[in-house]
N, C-alpha and C positions, 0 to 999 in steps of 0.2 A: 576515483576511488580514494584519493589520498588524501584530497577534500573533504570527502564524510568520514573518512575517520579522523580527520585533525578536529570536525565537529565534535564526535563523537568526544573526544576524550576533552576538549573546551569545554563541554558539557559536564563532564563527570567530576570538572578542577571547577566551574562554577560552585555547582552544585552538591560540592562534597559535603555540607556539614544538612544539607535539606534529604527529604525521605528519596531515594531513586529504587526505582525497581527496574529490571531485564524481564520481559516477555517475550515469551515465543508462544505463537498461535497454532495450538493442536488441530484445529479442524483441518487448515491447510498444509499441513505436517502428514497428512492422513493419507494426502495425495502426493507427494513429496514435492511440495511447494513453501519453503522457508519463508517466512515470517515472522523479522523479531523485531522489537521496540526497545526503548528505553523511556521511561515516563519517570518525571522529577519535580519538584513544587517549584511554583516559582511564585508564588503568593498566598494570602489565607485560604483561599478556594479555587485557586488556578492551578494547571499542571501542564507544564510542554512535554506532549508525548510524540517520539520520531521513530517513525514505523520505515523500517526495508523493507520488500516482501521482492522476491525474484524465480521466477520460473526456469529451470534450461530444459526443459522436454524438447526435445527435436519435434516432437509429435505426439499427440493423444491417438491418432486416428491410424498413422503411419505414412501419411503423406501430407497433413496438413501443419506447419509449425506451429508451437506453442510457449516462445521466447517470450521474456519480460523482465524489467525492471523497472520496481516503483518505488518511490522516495517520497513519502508526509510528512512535512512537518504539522501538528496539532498543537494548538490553545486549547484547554477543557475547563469547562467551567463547572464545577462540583455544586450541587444543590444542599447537600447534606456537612459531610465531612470529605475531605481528600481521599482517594484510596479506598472509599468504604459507601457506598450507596451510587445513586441515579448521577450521571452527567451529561451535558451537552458538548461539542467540541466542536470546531471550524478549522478547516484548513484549508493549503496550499500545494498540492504538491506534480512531480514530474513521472513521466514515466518514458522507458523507451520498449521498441516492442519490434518483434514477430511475428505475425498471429492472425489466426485469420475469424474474420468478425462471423457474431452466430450467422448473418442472413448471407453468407459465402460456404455455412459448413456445404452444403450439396455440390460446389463447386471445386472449379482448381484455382482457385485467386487466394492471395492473402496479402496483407499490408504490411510494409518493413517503416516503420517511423518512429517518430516521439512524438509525446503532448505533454497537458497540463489537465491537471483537475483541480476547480473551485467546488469545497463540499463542504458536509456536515455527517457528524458522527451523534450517534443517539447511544448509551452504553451504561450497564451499569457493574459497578464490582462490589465483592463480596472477600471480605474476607477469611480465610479459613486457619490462621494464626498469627503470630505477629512476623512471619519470615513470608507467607506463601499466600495468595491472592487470585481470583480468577476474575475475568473482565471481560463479558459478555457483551457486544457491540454489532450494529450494522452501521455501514459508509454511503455514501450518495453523494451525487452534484452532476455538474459540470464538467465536459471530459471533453478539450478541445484536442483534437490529432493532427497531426502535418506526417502524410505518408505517400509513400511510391507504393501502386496496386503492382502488383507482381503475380508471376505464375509458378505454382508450385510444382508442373507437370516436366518443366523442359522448356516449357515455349521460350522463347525470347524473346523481350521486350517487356513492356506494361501495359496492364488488358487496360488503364483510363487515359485521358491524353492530357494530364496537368504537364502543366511547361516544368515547373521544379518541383515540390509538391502538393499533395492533392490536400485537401483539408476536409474534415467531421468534427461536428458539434454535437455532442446528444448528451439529454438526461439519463442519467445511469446509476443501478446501483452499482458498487464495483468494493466493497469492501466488506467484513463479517467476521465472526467465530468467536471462537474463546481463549484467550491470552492465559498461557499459565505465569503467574506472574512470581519473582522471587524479591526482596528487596534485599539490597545492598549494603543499608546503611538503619 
């Protein structure tokens, strides 16, 4: 944690005299799942945007966990102007997790691990003043996991037999909504 925020603020001492906005994403705010960004210029039509998003639900269901932390870093490459129309963006980023995957909901298993996701972000923003911004976006790629299958009932032990951990690959979408965005500067 002491790591992203020594980013976080490297980022804000970079970037202090370029446009920066703070987002936080309403759609997942709805559900109480935080979700905030900071997106900043770093060229004539590029912007690095670094997106947290973290879950603590013990549970949606009441017995199955719903733990998570994800960390993005994005490249965005603007079509138009910065800040204001159509983007594309790629990233990189990590997560660690709780949680038990959709083709387990019927079950007692879920996965305690970390991964990595290679994606792309499709998004466009609008501005509604020169302070306040919104940024409509879906996420996708690549979501590699390293997990211990576990039981959420009691049982003891792990319902798979990987030696250390198990691993999953799958195409996924795993990101979306609408960033209410403020700027900074």
């Amino acid at each position: 944690m002491k790591n992203l925020f020594a980013l976080i603020v490297l980022l804000f001492s970079i970037q202090s005299q370029s446009q920066t906005y703070i987002k936080a994403n309403a759609l997942t705010a709805l559900v109480a799942i935080p979700d905030i960004a900071v997106e900043t210029s770093i060229g004539k039509k590029l912007t690095l945007n670094v997106d947290l998003m973290a879950s603590f639900w013990e549970s949606f269901d009441g017995k199955s966990p719903m733990k998570f932390v994800t960390f993005t870093p994005e490249v965005r490459y603007h079509f138009n102007e910065k800040f204001n129309g159509l983007y594309f963006g790629g990233h990189i980023g990590g997560d660690i997790y709780q949680i038990q995957k959709w083709n387990y909901w019927d079950s007692n298993m879920y996965e305690d691990g970390f991964g990595y996701r290679l994606g792309a972000t499709l998004g466009y923003q609008k501005k509604l003043n020169d302070k306040f911004m919104l940024d409509f976006f879906v996420s996708g790629g690549w979501h590699q996991g390293f997990y211990k299958g576990l039981y959420n009932d009691g049982t003891p032990g792990r319902y798979e037999k990987a030696h250390d951990y198990n691993k999953s690959g799958e195409w996924l979408p795993y990101g979306g909504g609408v960033m209410i965005s403020y700027k900074l500067n």
